[in-house]
ZAZA-980912 format. One record per residue (C-alpha): residue number from 1; residue in one letter; x negated, y negated, z. Coordinates in nm, 2 decimals, padded with zeros to 4 digits. Layout:
<NUM,'A',<X,Y,Z>>
...
//
This chain:
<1,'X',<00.00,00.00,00.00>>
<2,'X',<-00.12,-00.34,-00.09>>
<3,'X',<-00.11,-00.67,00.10>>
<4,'X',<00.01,-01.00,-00.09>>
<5,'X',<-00.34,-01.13,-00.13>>
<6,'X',<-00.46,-00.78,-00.28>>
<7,'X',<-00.16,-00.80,-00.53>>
<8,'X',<-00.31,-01.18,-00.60>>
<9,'X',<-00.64,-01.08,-00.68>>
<10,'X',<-00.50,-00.78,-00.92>>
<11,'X',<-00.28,-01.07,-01.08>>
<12,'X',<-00.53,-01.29,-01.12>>
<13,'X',<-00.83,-01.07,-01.21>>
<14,'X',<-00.55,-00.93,-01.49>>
<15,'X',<-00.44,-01.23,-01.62>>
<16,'X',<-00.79,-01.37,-01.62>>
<17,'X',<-00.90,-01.08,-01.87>>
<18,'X',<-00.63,-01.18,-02.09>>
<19,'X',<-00.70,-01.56,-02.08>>
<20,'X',<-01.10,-01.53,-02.21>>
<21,'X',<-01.01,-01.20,-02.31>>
<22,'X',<-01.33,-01.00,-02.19>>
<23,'X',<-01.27,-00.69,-01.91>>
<24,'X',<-01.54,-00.87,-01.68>>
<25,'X',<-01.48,-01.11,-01.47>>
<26,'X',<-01.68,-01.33,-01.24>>
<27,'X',<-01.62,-01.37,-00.90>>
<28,'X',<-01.72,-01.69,-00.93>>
<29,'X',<-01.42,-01.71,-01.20>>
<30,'X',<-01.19,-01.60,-00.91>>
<31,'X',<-01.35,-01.84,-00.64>>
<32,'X',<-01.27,-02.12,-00.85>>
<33,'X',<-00.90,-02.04,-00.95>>
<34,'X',<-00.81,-01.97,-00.60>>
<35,'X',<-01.00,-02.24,-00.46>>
<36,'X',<-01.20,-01.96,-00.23>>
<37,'X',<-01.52,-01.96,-00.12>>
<38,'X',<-01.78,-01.67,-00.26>>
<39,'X',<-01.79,-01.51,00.05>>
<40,'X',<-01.42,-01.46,00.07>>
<41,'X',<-01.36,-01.31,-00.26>>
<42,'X',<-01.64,-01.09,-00.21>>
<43,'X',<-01.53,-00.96,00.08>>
<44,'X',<-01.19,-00.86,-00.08>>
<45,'X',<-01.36,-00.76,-00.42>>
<46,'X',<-01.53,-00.45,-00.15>>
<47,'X',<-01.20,-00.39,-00.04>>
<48,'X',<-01.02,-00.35,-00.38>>
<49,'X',<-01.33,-00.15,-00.49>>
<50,'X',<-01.27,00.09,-00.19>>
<51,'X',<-00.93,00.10,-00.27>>
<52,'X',<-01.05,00.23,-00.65>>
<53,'X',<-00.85,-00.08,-00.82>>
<54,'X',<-01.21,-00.22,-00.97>>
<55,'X',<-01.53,-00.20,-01.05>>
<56,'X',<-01.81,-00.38,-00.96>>
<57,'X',<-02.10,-00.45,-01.16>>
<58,'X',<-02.37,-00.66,-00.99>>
<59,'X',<-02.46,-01.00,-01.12>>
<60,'X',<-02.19,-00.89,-01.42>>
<61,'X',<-01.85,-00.89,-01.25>>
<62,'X',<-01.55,-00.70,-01.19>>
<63,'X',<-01.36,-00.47,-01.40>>
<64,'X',<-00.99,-00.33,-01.32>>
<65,'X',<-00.98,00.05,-01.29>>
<66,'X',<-00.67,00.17,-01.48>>
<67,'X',<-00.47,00.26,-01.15>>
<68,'X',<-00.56,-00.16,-01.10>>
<69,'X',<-00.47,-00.24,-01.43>>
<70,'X',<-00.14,-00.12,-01.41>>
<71,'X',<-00.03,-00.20,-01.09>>
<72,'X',<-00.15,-00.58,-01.20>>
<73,'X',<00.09,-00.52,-01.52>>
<74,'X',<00.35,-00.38,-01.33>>
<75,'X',<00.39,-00.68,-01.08>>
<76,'X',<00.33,-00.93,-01.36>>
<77,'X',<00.63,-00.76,-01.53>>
<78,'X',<00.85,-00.73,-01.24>>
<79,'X',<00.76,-01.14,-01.14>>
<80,'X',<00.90,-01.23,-01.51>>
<81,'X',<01.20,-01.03,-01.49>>
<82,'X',<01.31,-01.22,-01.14>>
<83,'X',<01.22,-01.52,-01.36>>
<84,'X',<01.47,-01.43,-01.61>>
<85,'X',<01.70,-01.29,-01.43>>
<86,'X',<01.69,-01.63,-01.18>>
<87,'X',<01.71,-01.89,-01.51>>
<88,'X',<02.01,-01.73,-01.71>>
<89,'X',<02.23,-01.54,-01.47>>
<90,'X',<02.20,-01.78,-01.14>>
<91,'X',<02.10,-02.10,-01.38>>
<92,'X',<01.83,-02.19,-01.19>>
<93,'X',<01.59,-02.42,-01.40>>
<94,'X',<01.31,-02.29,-01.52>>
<95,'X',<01.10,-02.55,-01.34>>
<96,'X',<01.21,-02.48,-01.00>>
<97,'X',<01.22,-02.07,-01.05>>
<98,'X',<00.88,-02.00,-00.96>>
<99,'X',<00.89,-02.17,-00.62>>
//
């Protein structure tokens, strides 16, 4: 079972791979999206590695593993359905949905 800041990092570290569309990402990448220090996101990058959702590659990056992978894809998916689902059967604008 995952905490909401482990599901984060999957999102982010997914999305992230999309956006400069590379399978590596820095943690310094991750640091500076969430506004983290270095030490912080290393110490859950270990975690997520002992969980077996990445890989680590020193001085490279991190890698999802495909359990990682589509867990991130499979909360992504679920988030944008409650988006939808908020904006045309509730009519709550699309703006304000997220929050």
């Amino acid at each position: 079972m995952l905490n909401r800041a482990e599901e984060d990092y999957l999102k982010v570290i997914y999305e992230l791979t999309i956006e400069r569309e590379r399978t590596l990402i820095k943690s310094v990448e991750i640091a500076e999206h969430f506004g983290f220090t270095d030490q912080s996101v290393n110490e859950m990058i270990k975690k997520l590695v002992h969980k077996k959702l990445l890989h680590f590659f020193p001085y490279k990056g991190v890698e999802l593993t495909d359990v990682g992978k589509n867990l991130a894809m499979r909360m992504i998916r679920a988030h944008r359905l409650w988006e939808v689902f908020l904006t045309w059967k509730l009519n709550i604008p699309w703006e304000s949905v997220h929050s």
